[in-house]
Backbone bond lengths (Angstrom), bond angles and torsions (degrees), N, CA, C in turn:
res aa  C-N    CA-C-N  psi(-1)  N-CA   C-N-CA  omega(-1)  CA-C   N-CA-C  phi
1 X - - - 1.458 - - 1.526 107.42 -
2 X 1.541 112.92 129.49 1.234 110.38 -165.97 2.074 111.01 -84.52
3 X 0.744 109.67 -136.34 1.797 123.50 -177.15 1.725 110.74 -58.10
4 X 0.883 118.12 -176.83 1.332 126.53 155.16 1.454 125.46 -85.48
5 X 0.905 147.73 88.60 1.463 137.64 -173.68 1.348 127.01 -26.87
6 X 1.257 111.13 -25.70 1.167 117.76 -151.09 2.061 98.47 -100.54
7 X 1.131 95.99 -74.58 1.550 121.06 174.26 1.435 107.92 -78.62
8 X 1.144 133.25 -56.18 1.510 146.31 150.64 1.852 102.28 112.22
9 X 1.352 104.39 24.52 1.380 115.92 146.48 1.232 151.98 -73.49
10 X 1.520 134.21 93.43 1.312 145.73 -156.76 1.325 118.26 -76.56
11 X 1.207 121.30 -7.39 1.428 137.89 -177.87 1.810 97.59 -65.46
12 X 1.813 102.55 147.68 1.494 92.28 -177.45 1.126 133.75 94.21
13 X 1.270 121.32 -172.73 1.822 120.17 -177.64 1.277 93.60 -93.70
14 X 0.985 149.43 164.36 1.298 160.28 -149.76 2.267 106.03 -160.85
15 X 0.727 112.96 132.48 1.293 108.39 -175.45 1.844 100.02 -162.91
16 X 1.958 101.20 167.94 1.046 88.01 -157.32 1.901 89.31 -132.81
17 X 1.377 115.54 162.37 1.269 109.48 -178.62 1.782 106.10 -145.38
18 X 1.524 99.40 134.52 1.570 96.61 -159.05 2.185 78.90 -122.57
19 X 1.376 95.63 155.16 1.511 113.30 175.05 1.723 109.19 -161.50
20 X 1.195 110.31 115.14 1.395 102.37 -168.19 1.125 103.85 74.87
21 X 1.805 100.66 -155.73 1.300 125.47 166.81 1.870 112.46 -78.91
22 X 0.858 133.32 18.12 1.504 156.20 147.87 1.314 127.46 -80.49
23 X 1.848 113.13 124.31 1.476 105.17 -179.75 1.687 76.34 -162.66
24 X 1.547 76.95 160.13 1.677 91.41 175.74 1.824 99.03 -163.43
25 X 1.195 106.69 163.59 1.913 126.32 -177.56 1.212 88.74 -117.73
26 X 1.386 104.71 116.37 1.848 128.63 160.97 1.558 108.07 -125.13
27 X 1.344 93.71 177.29 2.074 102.26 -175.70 1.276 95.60 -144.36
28 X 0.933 125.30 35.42 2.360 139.90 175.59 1.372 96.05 177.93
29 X 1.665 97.47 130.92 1.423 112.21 154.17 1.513 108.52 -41.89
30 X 1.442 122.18 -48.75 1.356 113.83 -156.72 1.542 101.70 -60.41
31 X 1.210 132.10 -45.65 1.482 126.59 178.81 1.457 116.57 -64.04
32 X 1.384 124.59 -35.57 1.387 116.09 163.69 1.724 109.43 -59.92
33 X 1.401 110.78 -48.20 1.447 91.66 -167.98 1.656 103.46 -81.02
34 X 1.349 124.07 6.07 1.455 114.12 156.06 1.061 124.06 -66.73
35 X 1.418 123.29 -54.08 1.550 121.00 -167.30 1.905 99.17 -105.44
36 X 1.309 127.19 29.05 1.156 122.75 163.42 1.882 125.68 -134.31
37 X 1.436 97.04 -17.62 1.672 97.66 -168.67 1.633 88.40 -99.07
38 X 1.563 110.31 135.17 1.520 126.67 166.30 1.671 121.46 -46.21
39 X 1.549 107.78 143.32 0.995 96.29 172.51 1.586 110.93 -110.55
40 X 1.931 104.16 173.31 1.058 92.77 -161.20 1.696 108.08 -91.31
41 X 1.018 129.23 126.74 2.095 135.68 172.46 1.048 86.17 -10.88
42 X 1.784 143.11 -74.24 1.222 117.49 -132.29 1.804 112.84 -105.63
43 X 1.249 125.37 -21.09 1.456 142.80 -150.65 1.752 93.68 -114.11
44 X 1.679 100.06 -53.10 1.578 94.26 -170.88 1.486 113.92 94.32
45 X 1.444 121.28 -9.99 1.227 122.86 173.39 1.339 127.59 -72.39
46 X 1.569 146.44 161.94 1.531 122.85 171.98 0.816 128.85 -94.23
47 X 1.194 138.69 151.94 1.381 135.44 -163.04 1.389 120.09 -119.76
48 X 1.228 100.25 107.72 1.698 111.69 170.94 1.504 153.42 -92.96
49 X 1.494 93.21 -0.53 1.155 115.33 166.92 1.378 114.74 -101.32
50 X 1.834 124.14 -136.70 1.424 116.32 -164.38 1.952 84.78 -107.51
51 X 1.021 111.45 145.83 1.644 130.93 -175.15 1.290 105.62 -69.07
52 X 1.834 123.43 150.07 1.426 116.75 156.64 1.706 100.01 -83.13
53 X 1.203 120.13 131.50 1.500 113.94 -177.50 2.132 108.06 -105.77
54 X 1.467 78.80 137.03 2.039 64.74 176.23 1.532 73.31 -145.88
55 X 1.705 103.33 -172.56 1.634 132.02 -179.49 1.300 96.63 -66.24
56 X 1.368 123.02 -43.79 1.536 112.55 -167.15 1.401 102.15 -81.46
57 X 1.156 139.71 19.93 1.466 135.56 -152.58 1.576 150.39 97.24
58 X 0.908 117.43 -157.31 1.162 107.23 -172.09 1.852 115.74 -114.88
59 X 1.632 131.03 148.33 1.066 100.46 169.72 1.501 103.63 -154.74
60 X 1.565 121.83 172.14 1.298 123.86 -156.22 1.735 124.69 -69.46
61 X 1.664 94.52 -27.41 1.963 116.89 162.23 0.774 114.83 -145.48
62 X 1.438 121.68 -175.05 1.715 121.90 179.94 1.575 100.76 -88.71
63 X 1.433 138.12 -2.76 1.518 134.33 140.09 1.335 119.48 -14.47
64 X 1.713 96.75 -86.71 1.456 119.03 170.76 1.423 131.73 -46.82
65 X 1.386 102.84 -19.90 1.761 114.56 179.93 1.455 114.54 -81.55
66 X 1.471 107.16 -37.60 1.622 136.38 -177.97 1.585 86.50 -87.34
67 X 0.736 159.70 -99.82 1.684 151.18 -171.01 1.403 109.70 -19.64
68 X 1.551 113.13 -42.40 1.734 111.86 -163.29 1.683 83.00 -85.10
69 X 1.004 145.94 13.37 1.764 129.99 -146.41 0.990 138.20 4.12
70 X 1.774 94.40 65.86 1.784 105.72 -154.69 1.463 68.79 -117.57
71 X 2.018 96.10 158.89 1.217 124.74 165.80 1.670 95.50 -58.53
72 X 1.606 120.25 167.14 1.452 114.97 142.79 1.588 122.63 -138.72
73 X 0.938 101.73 -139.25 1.990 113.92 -170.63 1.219 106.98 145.77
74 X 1.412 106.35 115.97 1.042 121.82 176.37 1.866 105.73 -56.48
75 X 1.739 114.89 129.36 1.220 118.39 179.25 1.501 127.73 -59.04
76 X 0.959 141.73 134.66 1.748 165.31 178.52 1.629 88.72 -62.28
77 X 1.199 119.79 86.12 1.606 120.61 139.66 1.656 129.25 -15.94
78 X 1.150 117.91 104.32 1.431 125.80 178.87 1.635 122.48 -58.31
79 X 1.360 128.89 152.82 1.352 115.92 -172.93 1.931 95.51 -61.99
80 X 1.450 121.37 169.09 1.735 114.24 164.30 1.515 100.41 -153.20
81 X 0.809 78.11 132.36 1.954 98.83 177.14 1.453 97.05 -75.49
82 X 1.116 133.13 13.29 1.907 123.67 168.25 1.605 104.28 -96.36
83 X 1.665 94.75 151.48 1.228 88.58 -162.79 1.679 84.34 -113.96
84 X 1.439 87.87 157.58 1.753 118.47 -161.04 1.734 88.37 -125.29
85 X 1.343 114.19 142.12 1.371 132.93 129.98 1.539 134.25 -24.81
86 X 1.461 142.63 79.87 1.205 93.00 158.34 1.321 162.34 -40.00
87 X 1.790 125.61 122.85 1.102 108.08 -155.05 1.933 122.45 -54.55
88 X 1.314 91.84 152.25 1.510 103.37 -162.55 1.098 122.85 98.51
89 X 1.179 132.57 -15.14 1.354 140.98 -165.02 1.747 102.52 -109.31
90 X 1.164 116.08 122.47 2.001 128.85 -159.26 2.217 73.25 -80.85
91 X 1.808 84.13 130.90 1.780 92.84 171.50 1.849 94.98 -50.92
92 X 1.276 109.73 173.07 1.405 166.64 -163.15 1.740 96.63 28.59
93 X 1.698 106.71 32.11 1.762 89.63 158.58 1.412 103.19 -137.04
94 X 1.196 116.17 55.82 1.775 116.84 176.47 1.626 109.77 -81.42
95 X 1.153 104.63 174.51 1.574 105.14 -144.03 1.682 96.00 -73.37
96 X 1.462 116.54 172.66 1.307 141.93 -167.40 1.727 115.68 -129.69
């Protein structure tokens, strides 16, 4: 596995993250979620949680949506193959 894409540092675990037709090899979340998590229309910041979604795009709260004077709606969660806890249950002892 070659460099990091981002920083282009090989030092480290090295891992790779594909979305869409998009993928890239980083060695920090922070560089994957640099050159992969959306930013928001109005702030420019990335967004890592669930998006305010309107026609004009996408944005980081309903702040930014009401600032851009975009309609909004809160975004529809995608199916994810990560596995979650049921709630109540402390992460790494979910059921068996």
């Amino acid at each position: 596995m070659g460099g990091c894409d981002v920083c282009g540092s090989s030092e480290g675990r090295m891992f790779t993250v594909s979305m869409g037709n998009q993928s890239g090899t980083f060695d920090s979340f922070e560089c994957a979620i640099h050159m992969m998590a959306p930013a928001c229309e109005h702030c420019g910041c990335r967004i890592l949680g669930h998006p305010v979604d309107s026609e004009a795009g996408i944005y980081c709260c309903m702040h930014c949506a009401r600032e851009a004077g975009n309609p909004h709606r809160a975004a529809q969660p995608e199916h994810s193959t990560v596995a979650v806890p049921p709630q109540g249950t402390p992460a790494g002892q979910g059921q068996q």
